[in-house]
N, C-alpha and C positions, 0 to 999 in steps of 0.2 A: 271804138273802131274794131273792127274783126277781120282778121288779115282772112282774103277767104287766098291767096295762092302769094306765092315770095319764092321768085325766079332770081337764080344769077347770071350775068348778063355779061359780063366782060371785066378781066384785069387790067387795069394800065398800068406803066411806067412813068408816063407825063402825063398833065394834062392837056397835050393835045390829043389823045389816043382816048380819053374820057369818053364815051356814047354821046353822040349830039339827040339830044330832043328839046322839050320847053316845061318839064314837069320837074317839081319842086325838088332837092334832094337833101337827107337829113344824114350830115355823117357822122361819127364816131370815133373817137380818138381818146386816148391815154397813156400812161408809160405803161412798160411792157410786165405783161402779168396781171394785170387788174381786172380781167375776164370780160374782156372786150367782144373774145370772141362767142364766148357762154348767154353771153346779154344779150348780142343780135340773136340767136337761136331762140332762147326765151322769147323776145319780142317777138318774131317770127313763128313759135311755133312746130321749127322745124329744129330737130337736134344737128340736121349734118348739113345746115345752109350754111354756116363760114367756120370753118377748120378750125378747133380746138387743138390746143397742142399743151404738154407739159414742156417746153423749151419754152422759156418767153422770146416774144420777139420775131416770131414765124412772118407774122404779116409783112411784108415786103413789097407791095403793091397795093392799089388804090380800087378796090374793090366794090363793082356795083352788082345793086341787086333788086328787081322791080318788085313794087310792093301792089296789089293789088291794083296792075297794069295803071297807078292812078299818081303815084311817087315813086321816089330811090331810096333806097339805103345803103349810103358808102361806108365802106368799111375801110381805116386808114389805116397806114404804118402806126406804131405807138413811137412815142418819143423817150429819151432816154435809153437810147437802144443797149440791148443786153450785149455783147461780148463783138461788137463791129468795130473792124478795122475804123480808120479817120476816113479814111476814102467811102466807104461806104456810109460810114455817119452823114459826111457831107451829102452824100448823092439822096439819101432820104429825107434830110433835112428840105432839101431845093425842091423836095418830089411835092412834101406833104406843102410847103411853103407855098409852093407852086397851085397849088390845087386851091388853100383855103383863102388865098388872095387875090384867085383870079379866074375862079369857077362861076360865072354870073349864075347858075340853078343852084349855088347854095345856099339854101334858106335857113338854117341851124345847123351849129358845129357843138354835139353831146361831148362833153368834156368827163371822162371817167375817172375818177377817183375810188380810191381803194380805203370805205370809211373805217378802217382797221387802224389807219397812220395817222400820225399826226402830221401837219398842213405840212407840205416837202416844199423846197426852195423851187423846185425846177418846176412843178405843177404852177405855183405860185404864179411864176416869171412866165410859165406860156399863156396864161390867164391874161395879165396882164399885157401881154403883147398883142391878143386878141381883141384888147378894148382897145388898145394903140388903134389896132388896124380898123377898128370900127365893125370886126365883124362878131355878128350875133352867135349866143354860144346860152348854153344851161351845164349844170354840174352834174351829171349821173353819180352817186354814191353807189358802190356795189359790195356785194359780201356781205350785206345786214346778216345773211343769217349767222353769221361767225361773230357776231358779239350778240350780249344779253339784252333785252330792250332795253333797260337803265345804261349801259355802258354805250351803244347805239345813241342812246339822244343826246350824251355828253362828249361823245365824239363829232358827232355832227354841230353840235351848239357850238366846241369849242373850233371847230373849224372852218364856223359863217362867222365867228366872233375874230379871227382872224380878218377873212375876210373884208367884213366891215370896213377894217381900219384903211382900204385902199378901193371899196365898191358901195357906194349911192347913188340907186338904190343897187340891193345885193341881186345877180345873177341869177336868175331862177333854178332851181335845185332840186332832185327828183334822189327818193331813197328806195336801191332794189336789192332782190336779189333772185337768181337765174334760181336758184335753188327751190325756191319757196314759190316765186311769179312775184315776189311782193314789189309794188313800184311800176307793172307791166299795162294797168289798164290807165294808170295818171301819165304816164308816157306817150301811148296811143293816143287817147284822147287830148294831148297836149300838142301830137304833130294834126291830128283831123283839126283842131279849131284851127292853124295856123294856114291850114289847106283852104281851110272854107271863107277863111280872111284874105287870099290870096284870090281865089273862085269868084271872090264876090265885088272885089277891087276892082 
């Protein structure tokens, strides 16, 4: 795929404020810091389509963005929010909740993981609440380039080997990094065949 243009289109609060149309939307989500916002750029193409920040945790809104007038790409709050009041936890909690369980144009929820860590509890548990709710999702791994190729496939091995023990078959799983592109043309072409399975349905 080849983004030939990736417009931002509107922030919301709820998802009733979300842009009505009927074209596919692919979001993005992970805890705070895991270059969520670096990644849509990279995909995109464009350095200043969704705000980078060294504070994690900026994103505060439910962010759309057209992709070659043909899909979306939402950009979500991260979870495990960095330094938020309870009140505010909650109110993002219900936003992003809100959105991935009751957005009928969401066709994949990119799950970002940060393949530097080892598997986190709280990654773990929104995983798995995700197959609870039956909605469709894959693991973006980001940062490759901050480890060795040797230490990159044992990161990654050991944390589908996790995995495993609570997903058959395992989640689909893409390895990038904004830095390099690496990961950026198996991603596109992962949401075009889903587009063209939707087009042709």
């Amino acid at each position: 795929m080849i983004i030939k243009n990736a417009v931002y289109v509107k922030s919301s609060a709820t998802i009733s404020q979300c842009p009505e149309h009927q074209r596919p939307e692919y979001a993005f989500i992970g805890r705070s810091n895991v270059g969520k916002s670096s990644l849509i750029n990279m995909l995109t193409g464009n350095k200043k389509l969704a705000k980078t920040s060294a504070t994690p945790g900026k994103t505060l809104l439910i962010n759309h963005f057209k992709i070659n007038n043909d899909w979306y790409l939402v950009d979500l709050p991260g979870y495990g929010f960095a330094k938020r009041s309870k009140t505010e936890r909650t109110k993002l909690e219900q936003m992003i909740s809100g959105y991935i369980l009751q957005r009928e144009n969401l066709t994949n929820l990119f799950v970002l993981i940060d393949c530097r860590h080892e598997p986190q509890l709280i990654d773990l548990e929104f995983m798995q609440w995700l197959g609870e709710s039956g909605v469709p999702f894959s693991i973006v791994f980001t940062k490759a380039d901050k480890l060795s190729k040797a230490a990159l496939t044992t990161s990654v091995n050991a944390y589908l080997t996790r995995l495993a023990e609570d997903w058959e078959p395992l989640p689909p799983h893409f390895i990038t990094s904004a830095e390099t592109r690496q990961g950026r043309d198996d991603l596109l072409s992962y949401i075009e065949e889903i587009n063209k399975e939707i087009t042709q349905s």
